[in-house]
C-alpha positions as semicolon CSV with decimal commas, in nm:
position;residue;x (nm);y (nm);z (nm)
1;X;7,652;29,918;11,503
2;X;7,353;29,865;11,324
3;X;7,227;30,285;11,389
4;X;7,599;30,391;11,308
5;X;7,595;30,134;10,946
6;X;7,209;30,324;10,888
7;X;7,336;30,629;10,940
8;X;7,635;30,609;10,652
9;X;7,394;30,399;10,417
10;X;7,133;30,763;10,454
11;X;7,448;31,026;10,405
12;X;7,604;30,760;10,143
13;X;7,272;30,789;9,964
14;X;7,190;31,157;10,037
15;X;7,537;31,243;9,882
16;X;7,434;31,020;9,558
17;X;7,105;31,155;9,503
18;X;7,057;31,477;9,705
19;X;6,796;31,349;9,922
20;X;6,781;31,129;10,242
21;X;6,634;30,769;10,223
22;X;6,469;30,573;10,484
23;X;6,580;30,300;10,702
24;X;6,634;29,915;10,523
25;X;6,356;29,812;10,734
26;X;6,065;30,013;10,604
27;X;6,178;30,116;10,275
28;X;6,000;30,068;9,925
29;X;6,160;29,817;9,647
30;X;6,310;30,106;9,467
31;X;6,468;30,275;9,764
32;X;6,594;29,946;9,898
33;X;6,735;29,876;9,546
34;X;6,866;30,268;9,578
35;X;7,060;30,219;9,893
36;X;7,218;29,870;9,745
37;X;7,357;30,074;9,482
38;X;7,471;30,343;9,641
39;X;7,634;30,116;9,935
40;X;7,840;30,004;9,661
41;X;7,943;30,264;9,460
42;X;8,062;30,432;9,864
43;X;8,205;30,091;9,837
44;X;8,023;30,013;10,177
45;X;8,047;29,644;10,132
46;X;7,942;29,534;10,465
47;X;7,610;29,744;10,419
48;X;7,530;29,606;10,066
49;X;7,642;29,241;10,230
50;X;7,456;29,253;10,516
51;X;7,141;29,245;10,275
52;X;7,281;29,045;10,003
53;X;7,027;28,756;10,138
54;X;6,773;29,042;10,252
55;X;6,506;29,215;10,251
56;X;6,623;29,369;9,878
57;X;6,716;29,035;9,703
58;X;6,369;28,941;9,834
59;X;6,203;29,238;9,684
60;X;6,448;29,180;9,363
61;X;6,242;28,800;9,353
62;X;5,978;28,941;9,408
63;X;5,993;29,189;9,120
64;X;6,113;28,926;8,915
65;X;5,779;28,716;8,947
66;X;5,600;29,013;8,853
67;X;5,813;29,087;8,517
68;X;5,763;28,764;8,402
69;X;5,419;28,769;8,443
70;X;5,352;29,052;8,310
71;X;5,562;28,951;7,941
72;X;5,389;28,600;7,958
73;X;5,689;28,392;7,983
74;X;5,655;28,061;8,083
75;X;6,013;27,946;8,120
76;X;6,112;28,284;8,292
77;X;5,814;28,218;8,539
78;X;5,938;27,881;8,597
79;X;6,272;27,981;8,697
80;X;6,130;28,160;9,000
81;X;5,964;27,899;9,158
82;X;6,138;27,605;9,407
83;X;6,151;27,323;9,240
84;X;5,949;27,105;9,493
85;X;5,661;26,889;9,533
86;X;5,554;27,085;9,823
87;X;5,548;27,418;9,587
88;X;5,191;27,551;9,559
89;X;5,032;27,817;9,341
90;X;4,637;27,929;9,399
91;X;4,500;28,101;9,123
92;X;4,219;28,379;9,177
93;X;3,882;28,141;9,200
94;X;4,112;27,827;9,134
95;X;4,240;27,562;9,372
96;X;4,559;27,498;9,469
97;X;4,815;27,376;9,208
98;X;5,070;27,167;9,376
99;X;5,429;27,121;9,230
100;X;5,670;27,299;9,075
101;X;5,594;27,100;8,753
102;X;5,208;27,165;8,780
103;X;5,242;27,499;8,843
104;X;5,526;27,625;8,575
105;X;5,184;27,398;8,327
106;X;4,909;27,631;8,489
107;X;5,104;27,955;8,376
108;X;5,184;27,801;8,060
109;X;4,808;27,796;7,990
110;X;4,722;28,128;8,153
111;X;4,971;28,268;7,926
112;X;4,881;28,076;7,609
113;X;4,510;28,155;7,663
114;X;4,593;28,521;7,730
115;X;4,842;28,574;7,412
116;X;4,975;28,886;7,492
117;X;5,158;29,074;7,757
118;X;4,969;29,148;8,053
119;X;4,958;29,526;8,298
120;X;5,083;29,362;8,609
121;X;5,143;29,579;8,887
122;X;5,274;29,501;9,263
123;X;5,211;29,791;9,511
124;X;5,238;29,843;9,851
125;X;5,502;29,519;9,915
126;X;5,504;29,434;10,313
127;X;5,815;29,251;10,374
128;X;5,914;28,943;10,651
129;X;6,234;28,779;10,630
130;X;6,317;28,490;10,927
131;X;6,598;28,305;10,849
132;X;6,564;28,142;10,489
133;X;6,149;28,187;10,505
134;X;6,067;28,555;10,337
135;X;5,687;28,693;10,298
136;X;5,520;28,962;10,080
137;X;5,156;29,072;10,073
138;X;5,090;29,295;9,849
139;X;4,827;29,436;9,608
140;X;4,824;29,341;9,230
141;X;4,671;29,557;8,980
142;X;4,575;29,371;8,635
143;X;4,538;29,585;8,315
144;X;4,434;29,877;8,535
145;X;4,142;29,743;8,668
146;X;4,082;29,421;8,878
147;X;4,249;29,437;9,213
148;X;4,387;29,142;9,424
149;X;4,552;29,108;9,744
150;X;4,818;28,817;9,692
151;X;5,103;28,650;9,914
152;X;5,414;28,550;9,796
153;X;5,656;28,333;10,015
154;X;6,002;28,272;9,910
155;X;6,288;28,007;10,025
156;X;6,635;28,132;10,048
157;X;6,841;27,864;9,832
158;X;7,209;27,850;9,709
159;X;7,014;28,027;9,379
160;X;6,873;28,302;9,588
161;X;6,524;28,354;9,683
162;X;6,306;28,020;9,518
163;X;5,902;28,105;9,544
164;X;5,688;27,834;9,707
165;X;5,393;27,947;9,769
166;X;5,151;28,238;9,591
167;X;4,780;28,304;9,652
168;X;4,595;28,576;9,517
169;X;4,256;28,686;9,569
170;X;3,996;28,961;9,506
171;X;3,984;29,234;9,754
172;X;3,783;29,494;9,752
173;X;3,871;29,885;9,668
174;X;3,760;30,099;9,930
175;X;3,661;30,455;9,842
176;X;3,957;30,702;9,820
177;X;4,213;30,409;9,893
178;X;4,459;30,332;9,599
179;X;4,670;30,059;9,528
């Protein structure tokens, strides 16, 4: 069932745009988002369902953290995250910030001290979903330049996918290797 729903999602999607697109598994954000919308304009409902609490809403989440870090917005940030005690945030060279409340505070200042929108950039998203736990690592790229490795995990709520946890860190560029 599940090679036979694959294998209409790829000819769905290679009718749409001309070219074939990976299994749901391994795909990137924007071919995961891809096959979601081409699921549903085939009006495969079961395909785009069988996701709908997936690895794309995850990677939508996801994506959302990112935009509203990168336009500084406090309240858009603090949408994102679980509202729960338990919710922790470590800032690069910082130590943990525990609490939704404490947290949505410590981007308030990052983004008052910063003033302006920021180049944020997420590349090469790994994704884990197991039950209502999801994980990404990925690389972050700030203003072009400083690189950090940084994991993300998300709770699957009634809302959709709540962040809980985030740590990012400084990793170092090897030669030739791009994020």
């Amino acid at each position: 069932a599940e090679q036979s729903r694959q294998r209409r999602l790829r000819a769905a999607a290679q009718a749409e745009t001309g070219q074939p697109l990976d299994g749901v598994g391994l795909a990137g954000m924007e071919e995961l988002e891809e096959q979601l919308r081409v699921a549903l304009k085939a009006e495969d409902y079961s395909t785009a369902e069988a996701d709908a609490g997936g690895e794309a809403a995850l990677l939508c989440a996801n994506r959302e953290f990112y935009a509203a870090f990168g336009s500084c917005d406090a309240a858009r940030m603090s949408s994102i995250w679980l509202d729960s005690a338990q919710s922790c945030c470590v800032h690069p060279g910082g130590p943990p910030v525990t609490g939704a409340e404490a947290i949505a505070e410590s981007f308030k200042a990052i983004f008052d001290h910063r003033g302006a929108a920021m180049d944020i950039e997420c590349s090469k998203p790994s994704v884990t979903v197991r039950g209502n736990t999801g994980r990404i690592v990925c690389y972050e790229k700030i203003d072009s330049g400083v690189a950090l490795v940084a994991i993300n995990l998300f709770e699957k709520t009634n809302g959709g996918w709540k962040m809980w946890h985030h740590q990012a860190g400084l990793v170092q560029q090897l030669p030739g290797e791009t994020f």
